[in-house]
MARPA-232968 format. One record per residue (C-alpha): residue number from 1; residue in one letter; x negated, y negated, z negated. Coordinates in nm, 2 decimals. Last residue first. Layout:
MARPA-232968
SITE num residu   east  north     up
SITE NUM      a      X      Y      Z
...
end
This chain:
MARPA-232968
SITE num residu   east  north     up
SITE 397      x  -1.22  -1.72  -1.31
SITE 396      x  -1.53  -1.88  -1.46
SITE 395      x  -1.80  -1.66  -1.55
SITE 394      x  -1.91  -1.64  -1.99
SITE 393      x  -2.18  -1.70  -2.05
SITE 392      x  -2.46  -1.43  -2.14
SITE 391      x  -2.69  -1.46  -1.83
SITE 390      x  -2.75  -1.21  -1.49
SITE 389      x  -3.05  -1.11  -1.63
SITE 388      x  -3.24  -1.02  -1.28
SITE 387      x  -3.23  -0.64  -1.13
SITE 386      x  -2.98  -0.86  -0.84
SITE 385      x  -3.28  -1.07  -0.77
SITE 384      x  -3.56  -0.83  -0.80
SITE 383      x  -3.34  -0.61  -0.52
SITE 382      x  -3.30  -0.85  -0.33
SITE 381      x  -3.66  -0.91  -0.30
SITE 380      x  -3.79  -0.59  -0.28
SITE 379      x  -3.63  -0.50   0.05
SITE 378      x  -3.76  -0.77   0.29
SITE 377      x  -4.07  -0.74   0.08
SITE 376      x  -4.13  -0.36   0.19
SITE 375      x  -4.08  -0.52   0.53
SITE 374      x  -4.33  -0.74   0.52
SITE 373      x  -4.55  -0.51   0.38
SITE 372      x  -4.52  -0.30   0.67
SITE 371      x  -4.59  -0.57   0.96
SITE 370      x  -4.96  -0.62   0.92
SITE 369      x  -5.17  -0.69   0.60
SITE 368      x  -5.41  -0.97   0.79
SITE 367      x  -5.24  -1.10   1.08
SITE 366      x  -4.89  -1.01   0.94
SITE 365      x  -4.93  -1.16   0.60
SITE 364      x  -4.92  -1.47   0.61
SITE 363      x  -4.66  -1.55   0.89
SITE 362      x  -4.47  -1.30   0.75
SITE 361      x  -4.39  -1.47   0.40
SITE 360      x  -4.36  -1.78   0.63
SITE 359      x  -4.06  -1.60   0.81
SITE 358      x  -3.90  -1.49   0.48
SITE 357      x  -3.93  -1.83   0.31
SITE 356      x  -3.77  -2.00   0.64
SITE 355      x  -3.52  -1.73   0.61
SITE 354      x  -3.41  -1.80   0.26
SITE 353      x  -3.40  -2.18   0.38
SITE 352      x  -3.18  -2.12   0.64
SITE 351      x  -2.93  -1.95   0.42
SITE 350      x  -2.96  -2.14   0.16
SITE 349      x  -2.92  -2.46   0.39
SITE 348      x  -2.65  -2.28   0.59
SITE 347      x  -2.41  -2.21   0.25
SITE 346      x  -2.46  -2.55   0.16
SITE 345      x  -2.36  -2.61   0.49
SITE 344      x  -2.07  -2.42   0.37
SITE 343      x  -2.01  -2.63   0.07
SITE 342      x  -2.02  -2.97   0.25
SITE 341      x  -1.77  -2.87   0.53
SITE 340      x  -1.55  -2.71   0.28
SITE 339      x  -1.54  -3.04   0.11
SITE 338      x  -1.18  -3.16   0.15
SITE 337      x  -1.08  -2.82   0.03
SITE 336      x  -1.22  -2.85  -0.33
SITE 335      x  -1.53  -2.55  -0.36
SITE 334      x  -1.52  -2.28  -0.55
SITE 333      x  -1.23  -2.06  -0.36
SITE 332      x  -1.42  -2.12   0.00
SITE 331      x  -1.75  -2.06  -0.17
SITE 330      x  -1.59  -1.67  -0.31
SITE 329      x  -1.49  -1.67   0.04
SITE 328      x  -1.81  -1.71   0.20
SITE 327      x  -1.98  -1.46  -0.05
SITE 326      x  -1.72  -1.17   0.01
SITE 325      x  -1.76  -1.20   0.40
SITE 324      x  -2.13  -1.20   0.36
SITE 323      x  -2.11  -0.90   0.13
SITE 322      x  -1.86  -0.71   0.34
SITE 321      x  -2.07  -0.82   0.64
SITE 320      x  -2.41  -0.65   0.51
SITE 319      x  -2.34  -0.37   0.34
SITE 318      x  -2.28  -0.11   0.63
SITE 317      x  -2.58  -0.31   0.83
SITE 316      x  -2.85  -0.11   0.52
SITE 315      x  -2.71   0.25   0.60
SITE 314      x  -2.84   0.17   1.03
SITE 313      x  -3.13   0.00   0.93
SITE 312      x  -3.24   0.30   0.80
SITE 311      x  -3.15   0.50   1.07
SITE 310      x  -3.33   0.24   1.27
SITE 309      x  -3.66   0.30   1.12
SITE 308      x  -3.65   0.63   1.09
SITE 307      x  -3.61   0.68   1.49
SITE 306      x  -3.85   0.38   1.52
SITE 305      x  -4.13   0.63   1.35
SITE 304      x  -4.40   0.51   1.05
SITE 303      x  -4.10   0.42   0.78
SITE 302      x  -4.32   0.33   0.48
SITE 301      x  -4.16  -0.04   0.40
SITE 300      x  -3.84   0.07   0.59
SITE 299      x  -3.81   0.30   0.32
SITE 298      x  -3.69  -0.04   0.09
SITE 297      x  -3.42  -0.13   0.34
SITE 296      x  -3.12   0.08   0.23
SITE 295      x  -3.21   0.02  -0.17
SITE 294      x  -3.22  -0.41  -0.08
SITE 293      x  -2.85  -0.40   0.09
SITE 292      x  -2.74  -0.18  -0.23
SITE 291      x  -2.86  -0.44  -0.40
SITE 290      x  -2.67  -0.69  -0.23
SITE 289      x  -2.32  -0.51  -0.26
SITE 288      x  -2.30  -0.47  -0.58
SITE 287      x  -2.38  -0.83  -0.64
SITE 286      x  -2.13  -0.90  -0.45
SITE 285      x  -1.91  -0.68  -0.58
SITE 284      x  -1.95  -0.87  -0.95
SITE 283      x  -1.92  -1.19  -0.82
SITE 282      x  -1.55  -1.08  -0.68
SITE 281      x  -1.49  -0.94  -0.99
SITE 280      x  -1.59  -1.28  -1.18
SITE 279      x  -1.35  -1.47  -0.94
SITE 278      x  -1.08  -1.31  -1.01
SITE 277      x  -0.82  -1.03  -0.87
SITE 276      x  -1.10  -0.88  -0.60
SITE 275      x  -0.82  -0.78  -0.29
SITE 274      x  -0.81  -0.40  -0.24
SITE 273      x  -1.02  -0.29  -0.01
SITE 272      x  -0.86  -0.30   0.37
SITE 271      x  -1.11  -0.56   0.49
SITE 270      x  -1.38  -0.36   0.34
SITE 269      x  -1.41  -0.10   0.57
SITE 268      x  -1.35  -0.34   0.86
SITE 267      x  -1.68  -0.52   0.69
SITE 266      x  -1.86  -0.18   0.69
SITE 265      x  -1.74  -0.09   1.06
SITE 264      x  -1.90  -0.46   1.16
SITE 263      x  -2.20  -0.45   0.98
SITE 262      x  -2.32  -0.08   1.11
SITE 261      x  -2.30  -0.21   1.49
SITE 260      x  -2.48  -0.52   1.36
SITE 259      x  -2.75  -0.27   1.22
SITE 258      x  -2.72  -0.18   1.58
SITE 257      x  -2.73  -0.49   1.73
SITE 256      x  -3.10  -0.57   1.58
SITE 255      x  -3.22  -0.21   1.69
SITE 254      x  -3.13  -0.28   2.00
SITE 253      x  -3.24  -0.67   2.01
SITE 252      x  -3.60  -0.50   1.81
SITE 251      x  -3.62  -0.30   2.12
SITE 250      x  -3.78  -0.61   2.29
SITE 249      x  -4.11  -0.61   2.09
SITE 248      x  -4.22  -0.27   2.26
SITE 247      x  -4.30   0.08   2.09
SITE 246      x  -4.67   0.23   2.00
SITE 245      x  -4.57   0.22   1.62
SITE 244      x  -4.76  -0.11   1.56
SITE 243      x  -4.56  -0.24   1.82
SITE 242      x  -4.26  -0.18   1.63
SITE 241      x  -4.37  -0.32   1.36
SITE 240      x  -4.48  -0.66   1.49
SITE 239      x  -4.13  -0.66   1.64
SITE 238      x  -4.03  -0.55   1.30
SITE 237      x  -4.15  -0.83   1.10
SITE 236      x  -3.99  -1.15   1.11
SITE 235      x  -3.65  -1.01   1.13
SITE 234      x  -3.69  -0.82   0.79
SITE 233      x  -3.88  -1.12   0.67
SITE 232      x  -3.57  -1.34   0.77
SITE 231      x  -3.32  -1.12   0.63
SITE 230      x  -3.45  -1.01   0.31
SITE 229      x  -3.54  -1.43   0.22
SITE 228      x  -3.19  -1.53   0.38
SITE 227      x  -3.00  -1.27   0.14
SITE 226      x  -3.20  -1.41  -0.12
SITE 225      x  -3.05  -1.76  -0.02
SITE 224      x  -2.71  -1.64   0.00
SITE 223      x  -2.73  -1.47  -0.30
SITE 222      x  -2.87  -1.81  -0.48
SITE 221      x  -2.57  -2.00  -0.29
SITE 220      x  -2.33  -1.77  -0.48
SITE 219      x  -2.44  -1.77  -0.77
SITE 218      x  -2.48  -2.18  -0.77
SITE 217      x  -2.08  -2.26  -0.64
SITE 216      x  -1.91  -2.06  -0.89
SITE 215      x  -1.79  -2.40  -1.09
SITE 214      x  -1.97  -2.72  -0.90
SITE 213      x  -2.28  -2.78  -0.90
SITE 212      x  -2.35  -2.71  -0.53
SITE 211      x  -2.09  -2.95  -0.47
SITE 210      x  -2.26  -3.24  -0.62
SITE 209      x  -2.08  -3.39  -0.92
SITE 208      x  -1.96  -3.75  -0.84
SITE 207      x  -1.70  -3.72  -0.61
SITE 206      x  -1.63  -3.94  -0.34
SITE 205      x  -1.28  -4.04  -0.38
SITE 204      x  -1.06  -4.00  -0.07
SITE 203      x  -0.83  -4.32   0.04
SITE 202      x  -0.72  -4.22   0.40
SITE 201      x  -0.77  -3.86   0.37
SITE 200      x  -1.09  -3.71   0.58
SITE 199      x  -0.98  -3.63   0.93
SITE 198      x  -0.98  -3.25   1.06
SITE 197      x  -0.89  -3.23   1.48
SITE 196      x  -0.72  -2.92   1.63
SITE 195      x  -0.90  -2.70   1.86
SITE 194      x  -0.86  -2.76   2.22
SITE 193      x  -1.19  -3.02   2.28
SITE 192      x  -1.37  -2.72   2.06
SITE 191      x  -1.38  -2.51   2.40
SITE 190      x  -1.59  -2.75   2.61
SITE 189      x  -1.83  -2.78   2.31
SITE 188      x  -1.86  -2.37   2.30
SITE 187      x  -1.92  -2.35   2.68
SITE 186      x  -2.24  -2.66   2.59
SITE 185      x  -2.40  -2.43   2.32
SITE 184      x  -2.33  -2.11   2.53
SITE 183      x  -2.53  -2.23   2.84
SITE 182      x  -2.85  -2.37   2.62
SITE 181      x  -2.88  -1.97   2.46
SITE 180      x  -2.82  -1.85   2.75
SITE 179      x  -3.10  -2.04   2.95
SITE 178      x  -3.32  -1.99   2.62
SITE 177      x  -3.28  -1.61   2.70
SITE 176      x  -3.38  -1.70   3.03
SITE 175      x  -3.69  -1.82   2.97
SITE 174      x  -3.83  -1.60   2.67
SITE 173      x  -4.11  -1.43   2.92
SITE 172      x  -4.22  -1.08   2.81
SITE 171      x  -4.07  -0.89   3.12
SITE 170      x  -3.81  -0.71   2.88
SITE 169      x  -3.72  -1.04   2.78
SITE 168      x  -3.32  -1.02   2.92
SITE 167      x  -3.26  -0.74   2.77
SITE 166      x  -3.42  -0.74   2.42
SITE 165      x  -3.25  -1.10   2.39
SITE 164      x  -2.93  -0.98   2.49
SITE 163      x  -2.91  -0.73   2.25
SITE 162      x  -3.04  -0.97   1.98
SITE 161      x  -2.73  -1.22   2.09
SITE 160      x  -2.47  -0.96   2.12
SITE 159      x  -2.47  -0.74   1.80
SITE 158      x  -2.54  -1.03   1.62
SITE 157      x  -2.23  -1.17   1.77
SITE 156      x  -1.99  -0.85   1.65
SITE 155      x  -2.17  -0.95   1.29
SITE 154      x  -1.99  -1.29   1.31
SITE 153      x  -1.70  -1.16   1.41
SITE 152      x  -1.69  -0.91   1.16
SITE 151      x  -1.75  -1.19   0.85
SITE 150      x  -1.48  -1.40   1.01
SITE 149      x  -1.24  -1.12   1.00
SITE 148      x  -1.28  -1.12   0.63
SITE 147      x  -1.28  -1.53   0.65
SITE 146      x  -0.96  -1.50   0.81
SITE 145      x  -0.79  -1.21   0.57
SITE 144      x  -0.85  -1.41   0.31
SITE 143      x  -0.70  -1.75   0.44
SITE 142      x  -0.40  -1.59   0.56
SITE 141      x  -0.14  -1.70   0.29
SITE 140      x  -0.30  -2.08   0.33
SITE 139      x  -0.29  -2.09   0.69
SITE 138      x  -0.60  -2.05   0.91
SITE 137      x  -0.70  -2.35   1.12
SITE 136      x  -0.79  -2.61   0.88
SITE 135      x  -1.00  -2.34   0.67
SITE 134      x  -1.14  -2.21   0.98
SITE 133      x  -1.26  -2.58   1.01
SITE 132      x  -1.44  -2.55   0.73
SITE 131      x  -1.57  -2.20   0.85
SITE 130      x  -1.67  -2.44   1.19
SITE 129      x  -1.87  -2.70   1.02
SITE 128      x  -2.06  -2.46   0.78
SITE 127      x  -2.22  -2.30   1.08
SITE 126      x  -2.25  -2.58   1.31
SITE 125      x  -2.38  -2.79   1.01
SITE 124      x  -2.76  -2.84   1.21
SITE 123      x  -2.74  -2.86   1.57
SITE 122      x  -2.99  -3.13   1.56
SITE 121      x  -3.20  -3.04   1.29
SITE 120      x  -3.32  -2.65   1.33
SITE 119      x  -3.38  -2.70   1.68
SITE 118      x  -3.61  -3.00   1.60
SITE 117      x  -3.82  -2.78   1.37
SITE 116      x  -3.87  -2.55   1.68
SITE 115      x  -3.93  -2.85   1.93
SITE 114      x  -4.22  -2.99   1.67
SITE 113      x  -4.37  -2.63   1.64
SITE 112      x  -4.42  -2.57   1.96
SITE 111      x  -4.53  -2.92   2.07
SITE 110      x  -4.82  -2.82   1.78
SITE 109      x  -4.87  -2.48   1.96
SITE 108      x  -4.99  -2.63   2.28
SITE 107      x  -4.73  -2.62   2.57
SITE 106      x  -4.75  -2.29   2.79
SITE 105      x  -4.60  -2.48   3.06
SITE 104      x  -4.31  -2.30   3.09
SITE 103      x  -4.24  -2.25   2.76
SITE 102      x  -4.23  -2.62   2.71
SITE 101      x  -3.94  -2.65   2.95
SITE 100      x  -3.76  -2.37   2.79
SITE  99      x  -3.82  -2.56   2.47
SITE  98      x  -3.66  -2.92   2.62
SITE  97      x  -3.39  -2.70   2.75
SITE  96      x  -3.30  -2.54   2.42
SITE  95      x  -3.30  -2.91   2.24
SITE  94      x  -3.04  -3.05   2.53
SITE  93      x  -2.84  -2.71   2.45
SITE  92      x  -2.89  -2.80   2.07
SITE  91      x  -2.79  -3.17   2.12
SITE  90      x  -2.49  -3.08   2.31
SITE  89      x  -2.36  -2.88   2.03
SITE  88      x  -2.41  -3.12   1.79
SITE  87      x  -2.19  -3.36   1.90
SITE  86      x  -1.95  -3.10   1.98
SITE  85      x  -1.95  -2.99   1.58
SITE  84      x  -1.89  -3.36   1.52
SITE  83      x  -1.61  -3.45   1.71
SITE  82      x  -1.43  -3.16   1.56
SITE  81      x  -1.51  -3.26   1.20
SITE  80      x  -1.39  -3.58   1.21
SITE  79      x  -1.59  -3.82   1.01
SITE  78      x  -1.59  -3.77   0.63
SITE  77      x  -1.67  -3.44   0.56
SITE  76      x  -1.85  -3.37   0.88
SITE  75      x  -2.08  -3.66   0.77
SITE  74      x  -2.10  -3.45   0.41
SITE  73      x  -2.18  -3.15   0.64
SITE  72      x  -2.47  -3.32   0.80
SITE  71      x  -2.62  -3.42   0.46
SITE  70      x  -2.61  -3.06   0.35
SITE  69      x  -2.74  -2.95   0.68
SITE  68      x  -3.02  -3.14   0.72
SITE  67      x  -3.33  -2.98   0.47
SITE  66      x  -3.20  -2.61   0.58
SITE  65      x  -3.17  -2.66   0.99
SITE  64      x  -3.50  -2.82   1.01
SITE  63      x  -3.67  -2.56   0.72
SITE  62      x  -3.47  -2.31   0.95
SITE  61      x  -3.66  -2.40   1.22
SITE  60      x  -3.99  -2.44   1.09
SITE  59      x  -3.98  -2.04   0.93
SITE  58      x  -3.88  -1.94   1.32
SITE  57      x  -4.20  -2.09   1.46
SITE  56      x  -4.42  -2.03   1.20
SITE  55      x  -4.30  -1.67   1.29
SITE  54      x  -4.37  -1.73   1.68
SITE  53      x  -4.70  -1.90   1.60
SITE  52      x  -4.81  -1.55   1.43
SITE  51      x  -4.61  -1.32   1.70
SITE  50      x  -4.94  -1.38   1.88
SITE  49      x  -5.05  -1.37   2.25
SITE  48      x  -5.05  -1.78   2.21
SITE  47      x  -4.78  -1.90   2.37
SITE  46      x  -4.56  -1.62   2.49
SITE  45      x  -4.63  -1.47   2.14
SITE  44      x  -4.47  -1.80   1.98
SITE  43      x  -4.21  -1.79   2.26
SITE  42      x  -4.12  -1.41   2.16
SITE  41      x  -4.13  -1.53   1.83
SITE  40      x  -3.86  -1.86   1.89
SITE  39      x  -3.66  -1.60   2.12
SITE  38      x  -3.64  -1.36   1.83
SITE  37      x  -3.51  -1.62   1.58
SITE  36      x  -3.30  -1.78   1.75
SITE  35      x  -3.11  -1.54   1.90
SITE  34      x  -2.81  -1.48   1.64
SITE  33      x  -2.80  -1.90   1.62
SITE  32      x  -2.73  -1.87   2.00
SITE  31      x  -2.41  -1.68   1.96
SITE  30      x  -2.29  -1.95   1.66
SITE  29      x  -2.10  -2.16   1.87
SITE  28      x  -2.00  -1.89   2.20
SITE  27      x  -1.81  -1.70   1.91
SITE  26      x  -1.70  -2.01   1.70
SITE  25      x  -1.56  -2.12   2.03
SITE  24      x  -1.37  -1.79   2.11
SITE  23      x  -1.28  -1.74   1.73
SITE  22      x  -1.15  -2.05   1.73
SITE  21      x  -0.90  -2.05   2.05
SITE  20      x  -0.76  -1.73   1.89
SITE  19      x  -0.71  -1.92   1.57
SITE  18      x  -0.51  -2.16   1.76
SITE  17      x  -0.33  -1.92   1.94
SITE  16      x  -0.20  -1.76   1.65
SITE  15      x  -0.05  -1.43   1.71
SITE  14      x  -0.41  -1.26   1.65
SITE  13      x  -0.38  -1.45   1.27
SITE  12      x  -0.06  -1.17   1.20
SITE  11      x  -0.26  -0.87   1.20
SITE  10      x  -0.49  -0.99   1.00
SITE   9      x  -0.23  -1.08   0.75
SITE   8      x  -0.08  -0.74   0.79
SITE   7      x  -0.37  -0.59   0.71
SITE   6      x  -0.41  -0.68   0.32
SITE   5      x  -0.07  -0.55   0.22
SITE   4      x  -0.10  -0.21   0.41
SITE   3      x  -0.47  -0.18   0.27
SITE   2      x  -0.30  -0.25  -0.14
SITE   1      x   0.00   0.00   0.00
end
């Protein structure tokens, strides 16, 4: 009865065409944030015949995207929120092109660097931008079951933008990944001129404690940012890995969509689990949740075959969108409505800045330790987190 109760609200969103029209620009939004990464090593290696510049690279852009976003979602907050989630979808494409172009000539690593940290600013807030406006578009009695579907969609587009990456950079050159990547930035600003526009009231009050003070708010953003740490050494390291093993640096997009593959049955799973009744429960799963993400990747730290490798990614993508879906919506209940776009670039700056850490972590250590205790760390560090003193007060339901 408890599934029954929680499917019919999914059900009922796919009637919607507004929240049909969002999922299709949110798709072709946040696509090129699920190649980022790999493009910006396989430039790095492009570059300089290293993935070393490549993970600089990827930790610069997310320090970009991280350091920005809470002040972009606080414009988003008070401007309209449409206008500014096409704003900065034509500076990414225009930011894309710019690093194509430097691709092409082999620019020197500083110019590199520059245009990566610049990716991570101008687009920066797309992510918490468009779950804000998922808030706008998703009634009230459906809210749940939208950022539950949220959480599969968005692990349906890492299935696609790895994949894509692996295919289309199979001759080594990231050129016309970067060409998708530019294309889907300015096809999701065409499609966000039909979604519905989110003014700030008339006479709102800015509040004076910071949303990532608020009630719930700091437990969530530090899973989000260990999450980020795992994630971005994990994808950091295993090209490096997998060349290591006598494999190629483009079967990380296969391997990448099928821990996506993993994500999306795990989040279906848990779209039919009974609803979490208070805050503190929901917390609680969370946590659950993320250390069983950390015990799934900790053999990848000894895993010396890709067939190992990926089965283990394989057991770690079921936990990974029913613990981002959980996290989002335990945000979404924290945070006052007229500052979703705040809180969930919140959410992107830990996020961001969680991967920046991971990235930098293999930056130092592949040249001289190589790929394997990179990934050992991708493991250990949730795991630390969650093995942490959780406190004696009391959590706020």
């Amino acid at each position: 009865m408890a599934a029954t109760m929680r499917l019919a609200p999914a059900r009922d969103l796919w009637r919607d065409q507004a929240w049909r029209r969002w999922v299709l620009a949110a798709f072709f939004a946040r696509l090129p944030g699920t190649m980022t990464a790999f493009v910006l090593l396989l430039t790095g290696r492009w570059a300089s015949e290293s993935f070393t510049l490549g993970a600089w690279m990827a930790s610069a852009q997310a320090v970009g995207a991280a350091v920005v976003a809470p002040w972009r979602g606080r414009r988003l907050d008070r401007t309209g929120l449409n206008a500014g989630l096409r704003y900065a979808l034509l500076w990414q494409a225009v930011i894309v092109l710019g690093l194509a172009l430097a691709a092409l000539v082999r620019a020197p690593s500083a110019v590199l660097l520059v245009l990566a940290l610049l990716l991570g600013v101008m687009p920066s807030g797309l992510q918490g931008g468009f779950r804000a406006l998922l808030s706008s578009v998703a009634p009230a009695g459906r809210r749940e079951a939208a950022f539950a579907l949220d959480a599969v969609l968005v692990e349906l587009q890492w299935v696609v933008g790895p994949l894509l990456v692996g295919v289309t950079s199979i001759s080594g050159s990231p050129l016309p990944a970067l060409g998708l990547m530019g294309v889907s930035a300015l096809g999701a600003s065409v499609l966000c001129l039909g979604l519905p526009e989110r003014f700030p009231a008339p006479a709102i009050v800015l509040p004076t404690v910071p949303v990532w003070r608020t009630p719930g708010a700091p437990r969530v953003l530090g899973m989000v940012a260990v999450l980020g740490l795992s994630w971005g050494a994990m994808e950091a390291g295993f090209p490096s890995r997998l060349e290591e093993l006598g494999s190629s640096a483009s079967v990380w997009g296969a391997l990448a969509a099928l821990l996506s593959a993993a994500s999306v049955a795990g989040g279906l799973a848990h779209a039919v689990l009974p609803v979490a009744p208070g805050r503190a429960d929901g917390t609680w799963r969370a946590r659950g949740l993320l250390l069983a993400w950390g015990l799934a990747l900790l053999p990848l730290g000894w895993m010396a075959s890709v067939q190992g490798l990926a089965v283990w990614l394989l057991a770690a993508g079921l936990f990974l969108a029913p613990l981002t879906g959980t996290l989002t919506f335990l945000l979404q209940q924290a945070v006052p409505p007229m500052r979703h776009a705040e809180g969930f670039s919140f959410y992107s700056a830990c996020w961001s800045l969680g991967v920046a850490g991971g990235s930098a972590l293999a930056g130092g250590l592949l040249g001289s330790w190589g790929a394997a205790p990179v990934l050992a760390g991708a493991a250990l560090l949730p795991l630390g987190f969650v093995l942490l003193p959780v406190g004696t007060g009391s959590p706020r339901t």
